[in-house]
Residue frames relative to the residue before (quaternion, step in Angstrom):
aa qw qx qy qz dx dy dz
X 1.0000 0.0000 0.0000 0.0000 0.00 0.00 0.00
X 0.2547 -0.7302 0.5516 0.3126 3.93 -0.56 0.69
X 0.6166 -0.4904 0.5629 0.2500 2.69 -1.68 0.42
X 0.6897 -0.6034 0.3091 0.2544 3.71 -1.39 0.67
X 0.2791 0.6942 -0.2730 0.6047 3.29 2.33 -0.52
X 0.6810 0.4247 -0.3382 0.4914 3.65 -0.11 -2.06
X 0.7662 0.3871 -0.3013 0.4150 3.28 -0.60 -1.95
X 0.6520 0.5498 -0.3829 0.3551 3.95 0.19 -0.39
X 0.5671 0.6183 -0.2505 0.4831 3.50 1.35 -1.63
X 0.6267 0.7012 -0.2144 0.2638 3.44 0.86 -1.58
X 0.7144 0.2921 -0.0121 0.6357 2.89 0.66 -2.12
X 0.6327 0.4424 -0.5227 0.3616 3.56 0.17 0.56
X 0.4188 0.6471 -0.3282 0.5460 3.67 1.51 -0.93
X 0.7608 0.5598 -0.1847 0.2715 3.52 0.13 -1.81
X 0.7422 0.4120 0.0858 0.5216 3.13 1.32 -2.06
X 0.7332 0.3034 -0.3733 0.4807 4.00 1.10 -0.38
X 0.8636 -0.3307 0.2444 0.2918 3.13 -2.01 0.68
X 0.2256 -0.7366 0.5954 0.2282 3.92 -0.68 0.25
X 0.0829 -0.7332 0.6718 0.0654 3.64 -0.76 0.70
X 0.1907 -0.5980 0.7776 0.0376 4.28 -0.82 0.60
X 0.0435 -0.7498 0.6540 -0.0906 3.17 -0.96 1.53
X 0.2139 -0.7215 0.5173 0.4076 3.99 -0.23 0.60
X 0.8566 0.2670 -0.1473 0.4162 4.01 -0.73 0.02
X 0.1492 0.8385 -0.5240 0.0084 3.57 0.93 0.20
X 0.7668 0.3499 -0.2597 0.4713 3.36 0.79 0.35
X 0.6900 0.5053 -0.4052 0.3230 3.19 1.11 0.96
X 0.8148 -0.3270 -0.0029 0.4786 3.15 -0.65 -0.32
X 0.6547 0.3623 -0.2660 0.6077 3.93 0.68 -0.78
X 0.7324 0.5120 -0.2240 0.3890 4.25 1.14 -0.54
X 0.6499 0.4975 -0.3133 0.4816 2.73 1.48 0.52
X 0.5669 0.4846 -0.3137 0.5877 3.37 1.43 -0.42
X 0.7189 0.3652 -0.3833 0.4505 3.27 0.78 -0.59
X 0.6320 0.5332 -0.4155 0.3790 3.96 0.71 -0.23
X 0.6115 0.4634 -0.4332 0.4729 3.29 1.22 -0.01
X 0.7160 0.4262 -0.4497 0.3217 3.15 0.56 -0.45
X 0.3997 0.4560 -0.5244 0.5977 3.93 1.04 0.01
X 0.6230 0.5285 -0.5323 0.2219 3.65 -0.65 -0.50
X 0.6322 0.5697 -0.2223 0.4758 2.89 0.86 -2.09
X 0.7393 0.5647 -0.1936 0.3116 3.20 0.39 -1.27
X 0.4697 -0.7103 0.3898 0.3506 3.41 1.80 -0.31
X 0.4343 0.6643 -0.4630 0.3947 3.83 1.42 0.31
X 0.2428 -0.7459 0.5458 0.2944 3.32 -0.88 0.61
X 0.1873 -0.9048 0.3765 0.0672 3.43 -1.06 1.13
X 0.2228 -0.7797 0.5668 0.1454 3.80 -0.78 1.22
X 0.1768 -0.7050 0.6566 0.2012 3.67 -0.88 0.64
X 0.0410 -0.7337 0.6485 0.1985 3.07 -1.54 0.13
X 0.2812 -0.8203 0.4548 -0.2028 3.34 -0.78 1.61
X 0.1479 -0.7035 0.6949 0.0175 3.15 -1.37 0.83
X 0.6304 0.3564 -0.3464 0.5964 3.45 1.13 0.37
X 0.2015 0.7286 -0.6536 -0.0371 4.40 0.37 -0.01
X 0.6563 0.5095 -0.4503 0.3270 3.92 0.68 0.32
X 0.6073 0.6292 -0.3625 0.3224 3.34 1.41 -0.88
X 0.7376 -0.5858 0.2042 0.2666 3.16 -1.68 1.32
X 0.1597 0.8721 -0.4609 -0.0393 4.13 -0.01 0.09
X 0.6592 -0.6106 0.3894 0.2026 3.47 -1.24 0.02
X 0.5665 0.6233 -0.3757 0.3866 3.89 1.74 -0.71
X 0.4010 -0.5413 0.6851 0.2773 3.06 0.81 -1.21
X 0.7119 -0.4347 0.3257 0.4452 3.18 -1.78 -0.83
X 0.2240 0.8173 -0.4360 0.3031 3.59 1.28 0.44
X 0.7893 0.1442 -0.0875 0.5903 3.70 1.04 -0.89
X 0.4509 -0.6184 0.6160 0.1865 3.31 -1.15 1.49
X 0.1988 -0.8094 0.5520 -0.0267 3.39 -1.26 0.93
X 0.1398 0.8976 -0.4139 0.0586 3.37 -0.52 1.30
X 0.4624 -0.7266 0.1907 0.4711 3.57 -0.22 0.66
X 0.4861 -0.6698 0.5353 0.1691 3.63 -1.20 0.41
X 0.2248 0.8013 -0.4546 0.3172 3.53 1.07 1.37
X 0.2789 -0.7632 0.5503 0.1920 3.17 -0.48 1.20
X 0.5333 0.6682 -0.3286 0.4013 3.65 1.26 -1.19
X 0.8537 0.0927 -0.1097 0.5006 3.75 1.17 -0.11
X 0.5606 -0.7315 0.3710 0.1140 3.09 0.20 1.99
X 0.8415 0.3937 -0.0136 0.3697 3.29 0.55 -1.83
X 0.4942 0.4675 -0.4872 0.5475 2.84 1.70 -0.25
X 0.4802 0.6670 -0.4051 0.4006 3.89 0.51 -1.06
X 0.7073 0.4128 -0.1592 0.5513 3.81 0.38 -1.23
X 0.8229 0.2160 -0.2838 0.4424 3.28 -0.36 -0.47
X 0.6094 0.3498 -0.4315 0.5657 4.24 1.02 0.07
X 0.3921 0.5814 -0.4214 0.5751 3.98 1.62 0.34
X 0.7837 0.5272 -0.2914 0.1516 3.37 0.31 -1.17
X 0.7174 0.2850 -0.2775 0.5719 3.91 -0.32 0.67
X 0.5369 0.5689 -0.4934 0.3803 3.94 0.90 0.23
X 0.3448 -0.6202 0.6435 0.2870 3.66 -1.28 0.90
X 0.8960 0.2411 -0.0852 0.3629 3.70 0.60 -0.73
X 0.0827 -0.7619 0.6230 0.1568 4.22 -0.23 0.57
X 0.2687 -0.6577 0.6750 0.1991 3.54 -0.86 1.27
X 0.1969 -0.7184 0.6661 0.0382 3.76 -1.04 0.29
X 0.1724 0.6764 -0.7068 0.1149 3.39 -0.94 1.30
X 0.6183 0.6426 -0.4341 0.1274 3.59 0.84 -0.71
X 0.3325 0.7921 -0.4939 0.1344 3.61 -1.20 0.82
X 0.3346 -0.8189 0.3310 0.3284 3.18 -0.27 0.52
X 0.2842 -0.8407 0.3230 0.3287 3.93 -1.20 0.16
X 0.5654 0.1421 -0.3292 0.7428 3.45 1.62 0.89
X 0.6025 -0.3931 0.5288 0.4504 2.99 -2.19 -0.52
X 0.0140 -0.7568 0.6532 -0.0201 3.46 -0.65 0.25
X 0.8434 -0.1560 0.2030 0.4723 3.98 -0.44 0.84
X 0.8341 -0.0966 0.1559 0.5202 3.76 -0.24 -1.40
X 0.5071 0.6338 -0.2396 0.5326 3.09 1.57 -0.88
X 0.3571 0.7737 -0.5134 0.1011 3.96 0.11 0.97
X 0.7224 -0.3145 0.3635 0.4972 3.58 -0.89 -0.27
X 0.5974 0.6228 -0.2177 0.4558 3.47 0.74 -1.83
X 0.8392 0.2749 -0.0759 0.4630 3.38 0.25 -1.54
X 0.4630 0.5320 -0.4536 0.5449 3.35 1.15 0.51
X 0.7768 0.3991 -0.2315 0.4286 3.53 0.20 -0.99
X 0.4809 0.6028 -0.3052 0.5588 3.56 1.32 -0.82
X 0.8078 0.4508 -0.1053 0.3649 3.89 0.53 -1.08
X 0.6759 0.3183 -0.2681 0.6083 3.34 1.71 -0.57
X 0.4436 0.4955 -0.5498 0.5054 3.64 0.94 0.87
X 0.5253 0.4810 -0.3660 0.5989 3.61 0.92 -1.11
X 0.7643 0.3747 -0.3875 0.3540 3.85 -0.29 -0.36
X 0.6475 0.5361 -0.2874 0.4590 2.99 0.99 -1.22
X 0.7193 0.4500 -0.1931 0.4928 3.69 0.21 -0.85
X 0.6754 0.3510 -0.4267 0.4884 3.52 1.42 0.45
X 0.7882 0.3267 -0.4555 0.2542 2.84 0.94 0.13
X 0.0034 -0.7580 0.4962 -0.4233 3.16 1.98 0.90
X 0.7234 0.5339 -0.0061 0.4378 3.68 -0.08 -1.75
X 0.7998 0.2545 -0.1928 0.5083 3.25 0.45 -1.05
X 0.5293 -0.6170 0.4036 0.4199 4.08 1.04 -0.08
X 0.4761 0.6991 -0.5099 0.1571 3.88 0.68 -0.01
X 0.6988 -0.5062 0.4015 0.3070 3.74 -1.05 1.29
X 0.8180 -0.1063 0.2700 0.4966 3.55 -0.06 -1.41
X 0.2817 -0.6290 0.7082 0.1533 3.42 -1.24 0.69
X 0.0957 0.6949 -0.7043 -0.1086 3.90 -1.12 0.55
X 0.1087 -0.8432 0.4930 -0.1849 3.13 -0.49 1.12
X 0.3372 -0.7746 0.5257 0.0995 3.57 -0.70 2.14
X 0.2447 -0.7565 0.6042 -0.0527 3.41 -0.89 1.59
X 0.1103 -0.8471 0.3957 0.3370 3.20 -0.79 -1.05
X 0.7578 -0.5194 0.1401 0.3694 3.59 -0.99 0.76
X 0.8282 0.1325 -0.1483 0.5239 3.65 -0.30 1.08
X 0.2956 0.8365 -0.4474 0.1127 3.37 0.38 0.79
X 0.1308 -0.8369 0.5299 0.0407 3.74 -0.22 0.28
X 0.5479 -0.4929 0.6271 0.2521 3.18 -1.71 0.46
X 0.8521 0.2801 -0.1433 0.4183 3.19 0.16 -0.88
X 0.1388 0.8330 -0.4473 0.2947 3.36 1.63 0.17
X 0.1345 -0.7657 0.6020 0.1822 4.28 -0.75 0.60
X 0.4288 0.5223 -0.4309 0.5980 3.67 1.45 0.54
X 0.1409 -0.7705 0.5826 0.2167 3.62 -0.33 1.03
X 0.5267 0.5690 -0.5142 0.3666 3.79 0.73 0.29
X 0.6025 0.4316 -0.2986 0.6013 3.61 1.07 -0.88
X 0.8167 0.2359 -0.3430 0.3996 3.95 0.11 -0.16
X 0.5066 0.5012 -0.5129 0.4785 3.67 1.38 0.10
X 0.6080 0.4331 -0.5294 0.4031 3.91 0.73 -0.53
X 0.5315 0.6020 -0.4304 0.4121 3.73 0.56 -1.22
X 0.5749 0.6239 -0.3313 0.4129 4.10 0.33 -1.30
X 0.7760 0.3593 -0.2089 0.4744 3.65 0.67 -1.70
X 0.5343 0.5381 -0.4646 0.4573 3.74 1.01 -0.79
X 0.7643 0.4343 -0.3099 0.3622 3.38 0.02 -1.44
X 0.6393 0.5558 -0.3301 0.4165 3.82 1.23 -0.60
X 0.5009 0.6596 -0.3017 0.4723 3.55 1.76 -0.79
X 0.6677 0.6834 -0.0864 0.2824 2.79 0.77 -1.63
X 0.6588 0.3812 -0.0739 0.6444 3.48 1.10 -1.72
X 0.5688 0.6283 -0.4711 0.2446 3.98 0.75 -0.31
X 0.5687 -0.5305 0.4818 0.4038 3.90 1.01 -0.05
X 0.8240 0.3788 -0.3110 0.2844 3.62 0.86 -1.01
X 0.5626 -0.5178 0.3668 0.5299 3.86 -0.87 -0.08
X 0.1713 -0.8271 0.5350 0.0169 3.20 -1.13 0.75
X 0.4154 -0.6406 0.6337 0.1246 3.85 -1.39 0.28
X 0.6023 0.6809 -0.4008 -0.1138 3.59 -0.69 -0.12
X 0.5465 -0.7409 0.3863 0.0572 3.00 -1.03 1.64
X 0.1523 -0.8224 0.5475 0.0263 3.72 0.18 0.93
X 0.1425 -0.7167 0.6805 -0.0543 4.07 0.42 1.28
X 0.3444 -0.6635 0.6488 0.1421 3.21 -1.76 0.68
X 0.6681 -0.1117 0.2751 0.6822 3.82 0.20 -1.43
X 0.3551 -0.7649 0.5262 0.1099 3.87 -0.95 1.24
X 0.1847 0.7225 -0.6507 -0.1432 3.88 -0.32 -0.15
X 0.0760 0.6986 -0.7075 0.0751 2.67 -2.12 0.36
X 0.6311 -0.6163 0.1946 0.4289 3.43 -0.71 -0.52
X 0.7671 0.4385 -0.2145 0.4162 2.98 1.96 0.31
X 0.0677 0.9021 -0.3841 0.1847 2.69 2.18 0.82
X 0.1386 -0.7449 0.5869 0.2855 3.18 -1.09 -0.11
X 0.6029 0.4329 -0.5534 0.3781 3.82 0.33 -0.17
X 0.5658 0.6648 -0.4020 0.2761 3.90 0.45 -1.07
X 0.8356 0.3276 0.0096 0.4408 2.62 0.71 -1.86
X 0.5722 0.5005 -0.4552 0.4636 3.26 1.34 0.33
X 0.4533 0.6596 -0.2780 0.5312 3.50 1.37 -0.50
X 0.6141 0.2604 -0.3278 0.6690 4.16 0.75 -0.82
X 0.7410 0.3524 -0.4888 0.2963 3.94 -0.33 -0.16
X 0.6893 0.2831 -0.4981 0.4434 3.62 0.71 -0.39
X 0.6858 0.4998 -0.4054 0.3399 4.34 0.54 0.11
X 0.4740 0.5917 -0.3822 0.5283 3.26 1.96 0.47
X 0.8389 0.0967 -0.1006 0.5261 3.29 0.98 -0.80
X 0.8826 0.2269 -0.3231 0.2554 3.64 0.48 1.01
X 0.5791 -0.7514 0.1314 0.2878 3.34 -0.41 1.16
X 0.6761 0.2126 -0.2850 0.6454 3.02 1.25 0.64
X 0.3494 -0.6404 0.6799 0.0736 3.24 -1.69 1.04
X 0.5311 -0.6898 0.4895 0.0501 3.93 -1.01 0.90
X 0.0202 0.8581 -0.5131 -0.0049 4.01 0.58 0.10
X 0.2389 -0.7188 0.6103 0.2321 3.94 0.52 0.69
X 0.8195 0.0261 0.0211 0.5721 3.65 -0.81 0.71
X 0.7169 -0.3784 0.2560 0.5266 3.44 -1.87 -0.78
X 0.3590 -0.6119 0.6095 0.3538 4.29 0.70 -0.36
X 0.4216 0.5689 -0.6334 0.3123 3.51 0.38 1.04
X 0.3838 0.6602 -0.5347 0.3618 3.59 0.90 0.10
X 0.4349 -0.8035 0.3969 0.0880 3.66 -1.30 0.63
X 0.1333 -0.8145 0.5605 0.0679 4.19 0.05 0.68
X 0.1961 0.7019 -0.6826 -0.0538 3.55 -1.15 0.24
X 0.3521 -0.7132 0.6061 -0.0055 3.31 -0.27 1.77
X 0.4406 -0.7559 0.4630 -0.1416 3.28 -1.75 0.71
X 0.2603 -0.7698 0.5153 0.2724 3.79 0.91 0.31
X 0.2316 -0.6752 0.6415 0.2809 4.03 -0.77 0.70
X 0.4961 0.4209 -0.6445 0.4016 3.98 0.29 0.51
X 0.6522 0.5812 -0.3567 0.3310 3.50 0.82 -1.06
X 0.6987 0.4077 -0.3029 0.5039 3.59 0.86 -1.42
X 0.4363 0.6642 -0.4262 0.4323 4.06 1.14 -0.51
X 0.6435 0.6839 -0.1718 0.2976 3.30 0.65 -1.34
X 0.6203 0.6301 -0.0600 0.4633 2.82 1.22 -2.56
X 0.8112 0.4364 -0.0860 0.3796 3.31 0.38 -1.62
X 0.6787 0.5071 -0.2157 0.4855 3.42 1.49 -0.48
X 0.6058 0.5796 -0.1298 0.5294 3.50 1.64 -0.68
X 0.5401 0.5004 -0.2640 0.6230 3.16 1.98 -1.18
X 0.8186 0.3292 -0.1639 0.4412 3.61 -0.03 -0.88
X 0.6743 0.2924 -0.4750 0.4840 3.32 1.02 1.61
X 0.5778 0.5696 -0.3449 0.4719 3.10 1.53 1.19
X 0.4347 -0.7128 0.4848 0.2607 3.50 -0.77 0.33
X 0.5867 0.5794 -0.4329 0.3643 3.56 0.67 -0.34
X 0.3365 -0.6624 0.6013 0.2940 3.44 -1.19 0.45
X 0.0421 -0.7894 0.6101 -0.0528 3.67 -1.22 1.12
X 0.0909 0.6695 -0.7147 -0.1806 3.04 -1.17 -0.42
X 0.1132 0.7445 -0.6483 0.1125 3.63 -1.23 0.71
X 0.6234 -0.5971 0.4340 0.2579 3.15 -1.77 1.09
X 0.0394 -0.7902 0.5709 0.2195 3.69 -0.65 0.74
X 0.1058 0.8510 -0.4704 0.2083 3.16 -0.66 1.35
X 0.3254 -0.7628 0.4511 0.3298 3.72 -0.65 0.67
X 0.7575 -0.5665 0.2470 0.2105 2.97 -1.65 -0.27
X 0.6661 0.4774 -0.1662 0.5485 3.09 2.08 0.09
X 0.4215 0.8083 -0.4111 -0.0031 3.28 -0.63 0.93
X 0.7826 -0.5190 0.3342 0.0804 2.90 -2.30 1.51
X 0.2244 -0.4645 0.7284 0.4510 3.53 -1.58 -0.50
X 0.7747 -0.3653 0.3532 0.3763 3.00 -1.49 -0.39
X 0.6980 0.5270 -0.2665 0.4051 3.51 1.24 -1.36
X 0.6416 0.4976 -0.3670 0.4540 3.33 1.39 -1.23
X 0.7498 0.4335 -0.4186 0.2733 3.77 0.37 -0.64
X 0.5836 0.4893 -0.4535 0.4629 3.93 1.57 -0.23
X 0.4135 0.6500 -0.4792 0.4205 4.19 1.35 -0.34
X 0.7723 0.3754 -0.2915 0.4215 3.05 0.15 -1.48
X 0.7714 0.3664 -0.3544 0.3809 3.65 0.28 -0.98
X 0.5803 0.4198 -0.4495 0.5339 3.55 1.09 0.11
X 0.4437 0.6677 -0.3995 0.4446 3.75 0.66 0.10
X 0.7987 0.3656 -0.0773 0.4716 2.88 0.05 -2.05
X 0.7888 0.2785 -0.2896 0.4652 3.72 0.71 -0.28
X 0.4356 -0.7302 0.4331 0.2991 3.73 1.36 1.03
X 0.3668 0.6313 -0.5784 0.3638 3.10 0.46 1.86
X 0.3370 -0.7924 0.5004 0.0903 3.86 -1.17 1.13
X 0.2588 0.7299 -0.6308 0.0480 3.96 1.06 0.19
X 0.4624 -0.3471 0.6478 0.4960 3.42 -1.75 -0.95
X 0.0881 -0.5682 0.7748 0.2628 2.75 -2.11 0.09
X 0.2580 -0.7794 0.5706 -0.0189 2.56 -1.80 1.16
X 0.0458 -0.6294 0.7489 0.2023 3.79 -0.33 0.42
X 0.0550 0.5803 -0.8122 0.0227 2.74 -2.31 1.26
X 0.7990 -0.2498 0.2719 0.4746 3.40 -1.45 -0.01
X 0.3647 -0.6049 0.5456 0.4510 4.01 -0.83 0.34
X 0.6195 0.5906 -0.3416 0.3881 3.70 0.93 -0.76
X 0.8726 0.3474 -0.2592 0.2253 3.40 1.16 -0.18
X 0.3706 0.7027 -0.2974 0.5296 2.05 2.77 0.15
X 0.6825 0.4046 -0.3826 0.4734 3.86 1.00 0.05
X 0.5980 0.4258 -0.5298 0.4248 3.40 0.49 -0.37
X 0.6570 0.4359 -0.5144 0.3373 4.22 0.37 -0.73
X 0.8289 0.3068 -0.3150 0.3458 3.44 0.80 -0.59
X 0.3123 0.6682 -0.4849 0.4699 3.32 1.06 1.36
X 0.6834 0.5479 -0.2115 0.4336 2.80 1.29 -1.28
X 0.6395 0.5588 -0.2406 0.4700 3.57 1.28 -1.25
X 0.3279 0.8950 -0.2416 0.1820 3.41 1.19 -0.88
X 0.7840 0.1565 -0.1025 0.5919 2.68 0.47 -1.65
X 0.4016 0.6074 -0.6031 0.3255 3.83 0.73 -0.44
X 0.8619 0.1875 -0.1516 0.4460 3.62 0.57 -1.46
X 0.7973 -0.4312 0.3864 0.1705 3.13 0.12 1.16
X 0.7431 0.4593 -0.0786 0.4803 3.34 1.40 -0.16
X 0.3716 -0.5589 0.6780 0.2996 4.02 -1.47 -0.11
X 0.2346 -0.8295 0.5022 0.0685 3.50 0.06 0.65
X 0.6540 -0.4947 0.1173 0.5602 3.55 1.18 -0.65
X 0.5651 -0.6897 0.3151 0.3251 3.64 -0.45 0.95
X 0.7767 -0.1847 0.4488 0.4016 3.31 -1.45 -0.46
X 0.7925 0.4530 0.1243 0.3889 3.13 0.14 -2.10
X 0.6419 0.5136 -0.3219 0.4695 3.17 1.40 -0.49
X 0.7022 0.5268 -0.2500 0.4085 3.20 1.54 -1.20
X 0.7721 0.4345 -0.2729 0.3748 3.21 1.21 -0.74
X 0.4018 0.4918 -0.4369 0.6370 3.66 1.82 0.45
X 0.5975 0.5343 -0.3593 0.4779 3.67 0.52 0.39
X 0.7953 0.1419 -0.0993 0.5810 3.38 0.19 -1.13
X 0.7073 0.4147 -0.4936 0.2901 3.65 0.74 0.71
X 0.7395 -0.4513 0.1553 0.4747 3.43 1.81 0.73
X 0.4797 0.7860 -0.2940 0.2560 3.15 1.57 -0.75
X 0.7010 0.4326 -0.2525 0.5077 3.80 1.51 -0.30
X 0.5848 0.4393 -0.3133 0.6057 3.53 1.06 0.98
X 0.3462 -0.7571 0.5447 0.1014 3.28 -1.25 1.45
X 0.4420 -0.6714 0.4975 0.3261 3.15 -1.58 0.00
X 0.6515 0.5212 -0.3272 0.4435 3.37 1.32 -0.87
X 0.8080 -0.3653 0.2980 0.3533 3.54 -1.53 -0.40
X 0.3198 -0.7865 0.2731 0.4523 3.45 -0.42 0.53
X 0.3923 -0.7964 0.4369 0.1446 3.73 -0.80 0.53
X 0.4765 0.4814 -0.3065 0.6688 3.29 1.67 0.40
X 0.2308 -0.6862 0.6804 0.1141 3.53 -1.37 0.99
X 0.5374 0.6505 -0.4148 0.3407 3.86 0.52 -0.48
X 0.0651 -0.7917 0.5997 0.0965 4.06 0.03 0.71
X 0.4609 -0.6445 0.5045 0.3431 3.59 -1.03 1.03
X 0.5275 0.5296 -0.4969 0.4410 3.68 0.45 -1.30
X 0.8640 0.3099 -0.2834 0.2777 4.11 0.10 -0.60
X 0.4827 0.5406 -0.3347 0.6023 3.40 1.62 -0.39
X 0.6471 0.6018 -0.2141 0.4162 4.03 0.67 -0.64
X 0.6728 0.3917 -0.2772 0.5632 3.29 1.56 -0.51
X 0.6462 0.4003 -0.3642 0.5380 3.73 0.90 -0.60
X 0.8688 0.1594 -0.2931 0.3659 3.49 0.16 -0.28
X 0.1171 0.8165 -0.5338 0.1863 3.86 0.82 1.11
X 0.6667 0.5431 -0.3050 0.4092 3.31 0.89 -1.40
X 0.6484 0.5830 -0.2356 0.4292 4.02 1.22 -0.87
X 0.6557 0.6714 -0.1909 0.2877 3.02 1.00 -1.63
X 0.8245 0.0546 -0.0694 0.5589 3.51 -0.70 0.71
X 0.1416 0.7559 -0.6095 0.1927 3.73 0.71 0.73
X 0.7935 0.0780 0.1570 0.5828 3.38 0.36 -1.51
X 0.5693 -0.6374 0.4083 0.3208 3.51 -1.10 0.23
X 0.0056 -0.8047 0.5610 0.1942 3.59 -0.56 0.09
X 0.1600 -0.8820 0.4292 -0.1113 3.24 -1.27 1.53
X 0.4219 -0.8688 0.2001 0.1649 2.75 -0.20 1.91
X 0.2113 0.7506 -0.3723 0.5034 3.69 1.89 0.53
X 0.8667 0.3392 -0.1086 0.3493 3.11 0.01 -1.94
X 0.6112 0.6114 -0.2039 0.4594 2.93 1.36 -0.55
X 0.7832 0.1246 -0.1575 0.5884 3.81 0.52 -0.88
X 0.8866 0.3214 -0.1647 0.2891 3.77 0.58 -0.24
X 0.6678 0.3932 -0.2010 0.5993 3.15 1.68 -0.21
């Protein structure tokens, strides 16, 4: 016989909202799966990782994220009011391309089309274009414009550069000015970043996906950098002395091609640098984050850039 608790758990499971997060266990999908929790949403991930290590427990239903089976897609779609959307990729990498990224979040999208879900809110990123010659900035544009045309209500959140504590540019930035005596500046670093807190963009996306309006809006914080001022400060703030150096952007990629493989890693693309130094991480609109790096940066200096974090080990290995 259950207890009044049990019979209570039950009909709450039974009776609250379903939310279908893609990645609930990663980095922006986890901040945001707590907040539905708290919130009493019941949450389904979908996943290409259903082994990796997390924090819910049995709190989040877990399904695979297979594009190769539509119907499976639809029917682990089926009874959600809301599809968070993070999935994308950030280089080509083997199977893992641009193409087949965009090709796949139509296949998603159109399941939940199929499957009856309210709204899709869905992390983009800041400046995309169609006509974009960065095929990462015009493959994201592709999925908006596919959201868009889907009939359903939509969210989208256009992030610039995420921090947190498991970021990986920041904090890859403190590990190579912790441990070498000279720091690289592609060009002059007068180009411009306004980074985001992921509680903040968590927030965004949770607030979005209890509305009905269709939007789209820059998520962005409230501070923003060149490039040079934001590696000072984090070499500052973690009582580090490198040089900076401006050098050619062309030769700032080939060293960290070279370093690459040492770590085990893509360090940062081609494309990344040149969606950097052409402005492409800075908004026009207001910022919509409250979280200022310059203050998150001082409490967590001592951590920062301990170890490296690699964006390999992380989604593919």
């Amino acid at each position: 016989m259950l207890t009044p608790q049990e019979e209570k758990a039950i009909h709450m499971k039974d009776t609250s909202e379903l939310a279908v997060v893609t990645g609930a266990f990663s980095y922006t999908g986890k901040y945001l799966t707590r907040r539905l929790l708290n919130a009493g949403t019941r949450v389904r991930t979908l996943t290409g990782h259903p082994n990796r290590a997390h924090e819910f427990g049995d709190r989040v239903e877990v399904a695979p994220l297979n594009f190769k089976n539509p119907e499976e897609l639809v029917r682990s779609l089926r009874g959600a009011s809301v599809l968070y959307n993070s999935y994308w990729v950030r280089f080509n990498y083997g199977e893992s391309t641009f193409a087949a990224a965009i090709a796949n979040s139509r296949i998603l999208i159109q399941a939940a089309r199929e499957a009856g879900v309210r709204r899709i809110v869905h992390l983009s990123i800041a400046n995309p274009s169609l006509d974009s010659p960065l095929p990462y900035y015009s493959g994201k544009a592709q999925v908006e414009k596919a959201i868009a045309d889907s009939g359903l209500s939509y969210a989208i959140l256009r992030p610039t550069v995420i921090f947190g504590p498991e970021d990986i540019l920041m904090n890859n930035i403190a590990w190579f000015v912790r441990r070498f005596p000279i720091f690289a500046i592609p060009g002059l670093g007068r180009y411009l970043l306004q980074p985001i807190f992921v509680e903040d963009i968590a927030e965004l996306a949770a607030n979005a996906g209890a509305n009905n309006e269709n939007l789209v809006v820059d998520a962005v914080g409230p501070e923003v950098f060149t490039f040079e001022e934001l590696a000072r400060q984090i070499a500052a703030a973690i009582r580090a002395t490198p040089s900076f150096v401006h050098v050619h952007p062309g030769l700032a990629f080939r060293f960290l091609q070279l370093l690459g493989p040492i770590l085990g890693d893509v360090i940062l693309t081609r494309e990344e640098i040149e969606g950097l130094m052409a402005g492409l991480l800075v908004s026009r609109q207001s910022a919509s984050g409250q979280t200022r790096f310059t203050e998150w940066l001082a409490k967590f200096a001592a951590t920062l850039g301990a170890r490296y974090t690699s964006e390999l080990t992380r989604h593919y290995r």
